[in-house]
C-alpha positions as CSV (number, residue, x, y, z in Angstrom):
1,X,0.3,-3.2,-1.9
2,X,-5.6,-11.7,-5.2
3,X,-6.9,-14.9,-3.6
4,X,-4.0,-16.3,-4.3
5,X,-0.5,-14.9,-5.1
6,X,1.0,-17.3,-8.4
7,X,4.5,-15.7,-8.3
8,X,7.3,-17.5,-7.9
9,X,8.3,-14.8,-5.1
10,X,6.0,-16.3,-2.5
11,X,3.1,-15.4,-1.0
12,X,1.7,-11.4,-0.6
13,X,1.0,-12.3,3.1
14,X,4.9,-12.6,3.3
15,X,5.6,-9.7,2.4
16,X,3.5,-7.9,4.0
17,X,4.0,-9.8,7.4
18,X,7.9,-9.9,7.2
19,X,9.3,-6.4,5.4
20,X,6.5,-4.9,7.2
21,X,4.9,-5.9,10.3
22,X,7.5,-8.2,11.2
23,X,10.6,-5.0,10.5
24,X,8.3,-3.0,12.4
25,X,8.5,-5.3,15.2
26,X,12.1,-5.7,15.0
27,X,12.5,-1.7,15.1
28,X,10.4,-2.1,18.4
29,X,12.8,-4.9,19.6
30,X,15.7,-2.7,18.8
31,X,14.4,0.5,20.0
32,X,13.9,-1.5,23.5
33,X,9.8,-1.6,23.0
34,X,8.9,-5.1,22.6
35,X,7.1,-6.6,25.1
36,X,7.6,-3.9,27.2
37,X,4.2,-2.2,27.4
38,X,2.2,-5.6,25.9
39,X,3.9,-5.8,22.6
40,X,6.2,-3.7,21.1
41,X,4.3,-1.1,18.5
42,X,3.6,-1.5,14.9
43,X,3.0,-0.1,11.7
44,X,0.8,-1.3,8.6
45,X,0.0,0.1,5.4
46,X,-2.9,2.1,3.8
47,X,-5.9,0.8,1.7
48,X,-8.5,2.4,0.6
49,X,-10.3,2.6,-2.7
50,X,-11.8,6.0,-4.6
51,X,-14.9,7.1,-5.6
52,X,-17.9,8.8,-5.4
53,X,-18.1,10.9,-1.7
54,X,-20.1,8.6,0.1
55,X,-20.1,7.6,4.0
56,X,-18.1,4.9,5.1
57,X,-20.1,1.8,5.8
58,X,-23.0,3.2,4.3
59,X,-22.9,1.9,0.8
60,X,-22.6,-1.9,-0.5
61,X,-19.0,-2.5,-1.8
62,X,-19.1,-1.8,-5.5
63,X,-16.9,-4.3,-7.5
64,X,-15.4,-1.9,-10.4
65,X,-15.6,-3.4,-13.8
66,X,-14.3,-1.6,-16.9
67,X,-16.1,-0.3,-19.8
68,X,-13.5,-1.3,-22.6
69,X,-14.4,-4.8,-22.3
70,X,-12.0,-7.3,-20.7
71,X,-8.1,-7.6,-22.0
72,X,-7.6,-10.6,-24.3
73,X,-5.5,-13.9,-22.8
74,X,-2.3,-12.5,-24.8
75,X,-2.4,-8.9,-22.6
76,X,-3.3,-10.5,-19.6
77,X,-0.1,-12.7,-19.8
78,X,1.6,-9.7,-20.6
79,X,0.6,-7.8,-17.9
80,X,0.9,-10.8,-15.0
81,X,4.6,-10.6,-16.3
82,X,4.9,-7.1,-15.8
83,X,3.2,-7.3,-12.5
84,X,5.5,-10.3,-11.1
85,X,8.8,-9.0,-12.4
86,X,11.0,-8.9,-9.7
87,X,12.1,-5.6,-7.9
88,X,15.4,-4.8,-6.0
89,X,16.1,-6.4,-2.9
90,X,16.8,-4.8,0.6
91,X,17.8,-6.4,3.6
92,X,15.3,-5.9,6.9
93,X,17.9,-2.9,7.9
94,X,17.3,-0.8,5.0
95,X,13.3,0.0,6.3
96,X,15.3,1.6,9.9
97,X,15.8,5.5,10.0
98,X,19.0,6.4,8.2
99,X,21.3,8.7,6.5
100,X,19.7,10.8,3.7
101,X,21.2,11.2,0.5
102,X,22.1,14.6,-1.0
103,X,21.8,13.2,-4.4
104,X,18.4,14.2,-6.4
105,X,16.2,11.4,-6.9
106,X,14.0,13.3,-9.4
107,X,9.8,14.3,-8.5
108,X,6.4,12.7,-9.2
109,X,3.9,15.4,-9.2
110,X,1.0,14.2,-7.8
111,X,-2.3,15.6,-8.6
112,X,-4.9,16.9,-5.8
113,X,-7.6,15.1,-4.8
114,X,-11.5,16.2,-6.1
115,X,-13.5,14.2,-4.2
116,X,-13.9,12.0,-1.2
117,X,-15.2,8.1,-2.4
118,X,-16.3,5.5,-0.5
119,X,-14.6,4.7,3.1
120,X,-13.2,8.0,3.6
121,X,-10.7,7.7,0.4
122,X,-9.5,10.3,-1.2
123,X,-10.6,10.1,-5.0
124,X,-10.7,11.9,-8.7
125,X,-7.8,11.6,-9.8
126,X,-6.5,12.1,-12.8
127,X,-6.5,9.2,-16.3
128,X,-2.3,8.7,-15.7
129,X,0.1,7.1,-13.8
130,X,0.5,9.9,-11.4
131,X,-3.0,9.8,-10.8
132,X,-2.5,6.0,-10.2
133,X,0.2,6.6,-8.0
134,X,-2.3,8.9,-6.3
135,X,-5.2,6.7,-5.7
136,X,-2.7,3.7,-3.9
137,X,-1.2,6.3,-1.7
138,X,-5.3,7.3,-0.8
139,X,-6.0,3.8,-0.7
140,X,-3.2,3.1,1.4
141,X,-2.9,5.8,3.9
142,X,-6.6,5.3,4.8
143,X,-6.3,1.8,5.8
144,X,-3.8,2.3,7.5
145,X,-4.0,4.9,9.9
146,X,-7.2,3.6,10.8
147,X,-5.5,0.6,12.0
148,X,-9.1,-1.2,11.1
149,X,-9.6,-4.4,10.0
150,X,-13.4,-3.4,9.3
151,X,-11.8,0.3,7.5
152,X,-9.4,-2.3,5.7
153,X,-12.3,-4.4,4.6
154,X,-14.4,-1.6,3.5
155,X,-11.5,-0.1,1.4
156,X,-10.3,-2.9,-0.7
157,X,-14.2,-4.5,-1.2
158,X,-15.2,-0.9,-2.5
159,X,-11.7,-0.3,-4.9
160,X,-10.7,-3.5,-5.7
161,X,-12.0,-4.6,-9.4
162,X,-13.7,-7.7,-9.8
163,X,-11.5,-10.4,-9.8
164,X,-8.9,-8.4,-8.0
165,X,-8.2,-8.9,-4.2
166,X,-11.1,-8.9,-1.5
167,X,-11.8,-8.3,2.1
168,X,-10.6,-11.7,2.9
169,X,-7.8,-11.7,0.7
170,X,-6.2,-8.7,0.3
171,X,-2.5,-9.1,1.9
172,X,-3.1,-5.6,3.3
173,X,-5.8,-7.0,5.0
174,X,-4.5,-9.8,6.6
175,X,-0.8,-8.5,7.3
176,X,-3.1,-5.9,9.9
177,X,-4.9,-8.9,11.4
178,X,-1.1,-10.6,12.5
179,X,-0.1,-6.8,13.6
180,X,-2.8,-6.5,15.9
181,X,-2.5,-9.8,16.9
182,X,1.4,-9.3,17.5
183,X,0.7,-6.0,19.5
184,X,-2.0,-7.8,21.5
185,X,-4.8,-5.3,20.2
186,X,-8.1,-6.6,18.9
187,X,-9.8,-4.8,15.7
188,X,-8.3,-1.3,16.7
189,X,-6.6,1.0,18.4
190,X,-5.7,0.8,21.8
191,X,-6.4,4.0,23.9
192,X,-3.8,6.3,23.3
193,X,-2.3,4.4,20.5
194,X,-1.5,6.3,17.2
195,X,-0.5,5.1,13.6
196,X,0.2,7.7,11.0
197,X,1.8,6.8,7.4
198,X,3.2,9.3,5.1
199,X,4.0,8.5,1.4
200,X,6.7,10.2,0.4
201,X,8.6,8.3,-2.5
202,X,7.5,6.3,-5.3
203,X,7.7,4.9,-8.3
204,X,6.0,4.0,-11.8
205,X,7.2,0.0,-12.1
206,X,5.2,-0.9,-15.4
207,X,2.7,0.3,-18.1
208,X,0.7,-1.2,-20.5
209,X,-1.4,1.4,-22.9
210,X,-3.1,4.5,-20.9
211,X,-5.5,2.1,-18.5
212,X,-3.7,0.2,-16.9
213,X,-0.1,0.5,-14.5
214,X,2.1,-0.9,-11.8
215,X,2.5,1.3,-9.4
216,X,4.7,1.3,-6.0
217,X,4.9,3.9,-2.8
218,X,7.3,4.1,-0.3
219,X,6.2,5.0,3.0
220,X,7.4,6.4,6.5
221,X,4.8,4.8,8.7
222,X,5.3,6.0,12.9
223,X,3.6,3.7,15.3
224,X,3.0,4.6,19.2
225,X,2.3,2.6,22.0
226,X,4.1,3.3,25.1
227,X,7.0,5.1,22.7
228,X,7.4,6.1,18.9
229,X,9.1,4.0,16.2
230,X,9.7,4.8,12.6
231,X,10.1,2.0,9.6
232,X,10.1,2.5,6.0
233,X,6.7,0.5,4.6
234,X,6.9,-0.3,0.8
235,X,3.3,-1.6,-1.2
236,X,2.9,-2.1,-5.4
237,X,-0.3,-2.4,-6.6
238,X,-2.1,-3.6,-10.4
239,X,-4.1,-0.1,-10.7
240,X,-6.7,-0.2,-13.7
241,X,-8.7,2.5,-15.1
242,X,-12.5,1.4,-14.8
243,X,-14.5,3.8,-16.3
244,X,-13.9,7.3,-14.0
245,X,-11.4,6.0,-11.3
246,X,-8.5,3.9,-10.5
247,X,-8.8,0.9,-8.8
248,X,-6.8,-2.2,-7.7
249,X,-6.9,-4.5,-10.4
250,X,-7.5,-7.8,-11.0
251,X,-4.8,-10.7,-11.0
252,X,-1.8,-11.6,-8.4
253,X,-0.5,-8.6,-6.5
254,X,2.9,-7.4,-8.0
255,X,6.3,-8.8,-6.8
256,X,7.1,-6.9,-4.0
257,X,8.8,-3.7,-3.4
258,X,11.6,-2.9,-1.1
259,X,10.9,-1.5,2.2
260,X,13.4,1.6,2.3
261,X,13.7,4.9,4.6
262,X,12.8,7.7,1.8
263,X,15.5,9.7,1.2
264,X,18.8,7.6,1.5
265,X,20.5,6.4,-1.4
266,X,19.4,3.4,-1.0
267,X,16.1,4.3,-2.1
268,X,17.6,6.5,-5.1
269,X,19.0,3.4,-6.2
270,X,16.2,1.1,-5.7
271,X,14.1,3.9,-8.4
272,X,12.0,5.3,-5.8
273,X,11.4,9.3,-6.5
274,X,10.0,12.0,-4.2
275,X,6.6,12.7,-4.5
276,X,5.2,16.1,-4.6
277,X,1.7,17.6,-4.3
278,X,0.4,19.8,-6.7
């Protein structure tokens, strides 16, 4: 999963809020846990950037700026166009639990991990869109299960390039703010409170030479409060090569992508693959 979001599609906050926070919500409110042990349960979505290892916290945010000198005004229209072209629909339904497909969506094999960067992220990955793919589902997964506004924070200010989205802009950022507002939480977890998100499709939405790529993952995220619910959590991200590492690059986030439960065939149609560790 800008300061502003200048696609026709709406604002990133929206998405966020509604195919996630708000389906997670609804899963509570169907699975009879709303407002039943102070606010139904909730799932969010990981963000944290890559880097060198360094401790969480302990390091000023380093804005990522690449070394091949900034695109031209002609590739930078280009590329907002690839970022906002739309993506396939799915109604609030599709995100539920459901009946796996026994068709073969095809594999991304993503590479391992060599390092651990800044906020706990997993990093190193390698100069192609599977390592892109990589680094959002590190990003990603970290914020998330930390359930953190101040992890969330920490993630996007170190691995967001300049010009990209910030602390107090990121749509990741503030879609966690209205989840832990909706669950009645403060910053954090709640004592015995869990939130765990597992990437397990995605997909390669756009290219543009071998430094920069749209990429989207397609998560299972399980929440618990007083009782478990599952909901499918979808993010795209603008991921640009800066120098040794991905990063979340600059301009509007993408148009979103759909929210689906991996494995149906409703995510084979949508594009979405299974990933795969090396």
């Amino acid at each position: 999963m800008a300061a502003r979001d200048r696609r026709t599609g709406g604002d990133p906050v929206a998405v966020w809020c509604r195919a996630k926070v708000l389906a997670l919500l609804v899963a509570g409110v169907m699975a009879g846990l709303l407002l039943l042990v102070g606010l139904g349960l909730a799932l969010l979505h990981a963000i944290d950037p890559p880097g060198r290892a360094a401790e969480s916290g302990s390091t000023a945010p380093v804005r990522a700026t690449a070394r091949r000198g900034d695109p031209g005004a002609a590739q930078r229209a280009h590329r907002d166009e690839l970022a906002a072209a739309p993506m396939p629909t799915a109604p609030a339904g599709a995100a539920q639990p459901s009946v796996l497909s026994t068709r073969d969506p095809g594999f991304i094999l993503l590479p391992r991990a060599t390092i651990l960067g800044p906020a706990g992220v997993p990093a190193g990955f390698a100069h192609n869109p599977p390592g892109a793919l990589a680094q959002l589902t590190g990003i990603d997964t970290t914020a998330l299960n930390s359930a953190s506004l101040g992890v969330a924070r920490a993630v996007v200010d170190h691995w967001a390039a300049a010009g990209g989205p910030s602390g107090a802009t990121w749509s990741g950022v503030r879609a966690l703010a209205d989840f832990l507002s909706a669950a009645g939480l403060s910053s954090g977890k709640a004592p015995g409170s869990a939130l765990s998100a597992t990437p397990l499709m995605g997909l390669v939405k756009a290219s543009d030479g071998g430094d920069w790529v749209v990429v989207c993952v397609d998560f299972e995220v399980d929440a618990t409060l007083a009782r478990t619910v599952r909901v499918a959590v979808a993010d795209c991200a603008r991921m640009a090569w800066a120098g040794d590492r991905w990063v979340i690059g600059p301009g509007a986030e993408p148009a979103p992508a759909p929210s689906i439960w991996p494995g149906t065939q409703a995510a084979i149609d949508a594009g979405y693959k299974e990933l795969r560790g090396e």
